[in-house]
MILUMFI-856863 format. One line per 4 residues: number of its first residue (from 1); their letters; for each residue x, y, z of C-alpha. Coordinates in steps of 0.5 Angstrom, whole numbers. Each point is the difference from the previous one (the first is absolute). Layout:
<atoms>
NUM	a	X,Y,Z | ...;
</atoms>
This chain:
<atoms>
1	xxxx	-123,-66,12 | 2,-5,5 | -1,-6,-3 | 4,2,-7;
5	xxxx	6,1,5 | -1,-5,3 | 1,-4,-6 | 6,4,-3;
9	xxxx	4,-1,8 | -1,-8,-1 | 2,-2,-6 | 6,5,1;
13	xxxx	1,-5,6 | -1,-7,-3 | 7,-4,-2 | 3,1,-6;
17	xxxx	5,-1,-4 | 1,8,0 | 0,1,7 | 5,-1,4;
21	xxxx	-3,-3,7 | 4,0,7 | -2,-1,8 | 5,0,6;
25	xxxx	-1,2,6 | 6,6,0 | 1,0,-8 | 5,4,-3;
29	xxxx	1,2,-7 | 7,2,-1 | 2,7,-3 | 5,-5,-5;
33	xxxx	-6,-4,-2 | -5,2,-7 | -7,-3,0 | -2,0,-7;
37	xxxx	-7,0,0 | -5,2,5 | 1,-2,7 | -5,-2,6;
41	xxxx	3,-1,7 | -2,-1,7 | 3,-1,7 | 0,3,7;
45	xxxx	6,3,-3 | 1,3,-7 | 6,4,-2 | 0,1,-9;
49	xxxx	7,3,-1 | 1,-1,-7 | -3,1,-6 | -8,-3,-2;
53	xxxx	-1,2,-7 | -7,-3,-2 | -5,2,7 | 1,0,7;
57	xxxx	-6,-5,5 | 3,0,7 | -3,-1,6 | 3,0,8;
61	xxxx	2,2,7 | 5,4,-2 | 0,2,-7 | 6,4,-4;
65	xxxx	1,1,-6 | 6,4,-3 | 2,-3,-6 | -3,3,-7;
69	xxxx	-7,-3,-2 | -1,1,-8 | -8,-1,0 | -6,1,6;
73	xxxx	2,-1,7 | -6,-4,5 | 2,1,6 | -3,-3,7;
77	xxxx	4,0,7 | -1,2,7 | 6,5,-1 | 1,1,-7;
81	xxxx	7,4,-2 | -1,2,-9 | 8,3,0 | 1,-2,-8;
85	xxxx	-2,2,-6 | -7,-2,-3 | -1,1,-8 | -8,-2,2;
89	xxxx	-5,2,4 | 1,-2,8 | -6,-3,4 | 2,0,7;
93	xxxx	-3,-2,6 | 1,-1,8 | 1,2,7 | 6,5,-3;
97	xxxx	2,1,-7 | 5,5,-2 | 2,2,-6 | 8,3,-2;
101	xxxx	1,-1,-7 | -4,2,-7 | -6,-3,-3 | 0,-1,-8;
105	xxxx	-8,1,0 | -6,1,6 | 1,-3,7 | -6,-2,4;
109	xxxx	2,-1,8 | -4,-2,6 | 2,-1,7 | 0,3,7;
113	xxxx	6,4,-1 | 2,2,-7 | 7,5,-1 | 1,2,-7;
117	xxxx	7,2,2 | 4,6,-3 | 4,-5,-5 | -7,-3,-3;
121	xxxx	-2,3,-7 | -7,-3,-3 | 0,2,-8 | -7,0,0;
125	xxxx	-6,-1,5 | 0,-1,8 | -6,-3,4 | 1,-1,8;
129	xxxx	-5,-3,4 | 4,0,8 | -1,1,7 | 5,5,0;
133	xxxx	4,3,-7 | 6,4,-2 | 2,2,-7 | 7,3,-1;
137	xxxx	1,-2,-7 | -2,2,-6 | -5,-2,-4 | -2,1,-7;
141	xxxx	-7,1,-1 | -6,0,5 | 0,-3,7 | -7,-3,3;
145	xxxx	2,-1,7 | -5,-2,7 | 4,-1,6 | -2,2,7;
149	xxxx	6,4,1 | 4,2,-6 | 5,5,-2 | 4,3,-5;
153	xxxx	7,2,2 | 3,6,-3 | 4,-4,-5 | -6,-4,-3;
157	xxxx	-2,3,-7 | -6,-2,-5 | 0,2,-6 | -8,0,-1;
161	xxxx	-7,0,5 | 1,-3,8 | -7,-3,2 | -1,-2,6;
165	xxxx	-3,-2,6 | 2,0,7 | -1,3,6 | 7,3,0;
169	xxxx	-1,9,1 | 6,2,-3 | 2,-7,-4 | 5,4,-5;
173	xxxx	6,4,2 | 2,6,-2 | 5,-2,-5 | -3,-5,-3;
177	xxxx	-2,1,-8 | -7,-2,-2 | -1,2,-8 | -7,-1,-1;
181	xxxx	-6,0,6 | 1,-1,6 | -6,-2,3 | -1,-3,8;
185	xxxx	-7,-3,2 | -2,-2,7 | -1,-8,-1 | -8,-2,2;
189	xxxx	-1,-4,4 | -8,-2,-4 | 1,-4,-6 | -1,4,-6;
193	xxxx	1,0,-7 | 7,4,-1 | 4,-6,5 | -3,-6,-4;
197	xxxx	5,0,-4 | 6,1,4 | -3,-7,4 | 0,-3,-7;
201	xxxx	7,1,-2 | 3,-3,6 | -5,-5,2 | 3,-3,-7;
205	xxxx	7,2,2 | -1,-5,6 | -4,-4,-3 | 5,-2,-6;
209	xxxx	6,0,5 | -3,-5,5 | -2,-5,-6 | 8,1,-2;
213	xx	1,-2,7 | -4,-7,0;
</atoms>
């Protein structure tokens, strides 16, 4: 599963005539500007303003990115700001990530702090690998979450099953809906088979990240 992902992730990143290539050290697109094509941006700095309408590859310092994107959006950064609408999947990764605005598909974010705020609405699955995790938005399906601290606050809302492992006691707040399952489990310091996959799905998140980045 690596490797293939590894795969998919390089040749997304290889110069094309389709994909729009841009590295500065504080980058700016603007909120009048419109990128036809998919967009692959680096920088120390990097704010995405206006509107992307192929996918979104960015990696940086500082990440911001509050125009609407109309494909899948990859995002790796020490603070990654998602506050525009994404018709795609998200793929986030950093020390902080936080999530403000909706996503057309799944998302699937890593960091030591992840906050899916009260605006956030994920159409269908969510998983959550961090330090620490709080989901105040809604999500349209299931949410598979591992987190050494995690709460859902009394506005977060899931429409199916919440799966979870964390060592968090009472990690959902009165208020919040859960439509299906609720099930939190105590994580387990000794391998076992039940974790294997959670290792295997964010091992390629950020092996395929750091690919995009060379």
């Amino acid at each position: 599963m690596n490797r293939w992902f590894a795969i998919f992730c390089l040749l997304l990143a290889l110069p094309s005539f389709a994909v729009v290539l841009r590295h500065e050290n504080n980058l700016v697109i603007g909120a009048d500007q419109v990128i036809n094509d998919d967009l692959v941006v680096s920088g120390n700095s990097v704010q995405i303003l206006g509107r992307v309408t192929g996918d979104l590859v960015v990696a940086g310092g500082n990440v911001d990115a509050r125009g609407p994107v109309g494909g899948d959006v990859i995002v790796a950064g020490g603070t990654a700001n998602i506050a525009g609408p994404v018709s795609g999947s998200l793929y986030a990764a950093g020390g902080t990530v936080i999530l403000s605005s909706t996503v057309g598909r799944n998302a699937v974010i890593a960091g030591g702090t992840v906050n899916c705020e009260h605006g956030a609405k994920i159409t269908r699955d969510l998983a959550i690998q961090a330090g620490n995790a709080t989901l105040a938005g809604t999500v349209g399906r299931d949410v598979l979450a591992s987190a050494g601290g995690l709460l859902l606050t009394n506005t977060a809302r899931v429409n199916r099953d919440l799966i979870a492992t964390t060592p968090t006691k009472a990690p959902v707040a009165a208020g919040a809906v859960i439509g299906g399952r609720q099930v939190i489990e105590q994580p387990v310091h000794a391998r076992g088979r039940h974790h294997r996959p959670w290792r295997r799905l964010f091992g390629s998140l950020f092996f395929g990240i750091s690919l995009l980045l060379v």
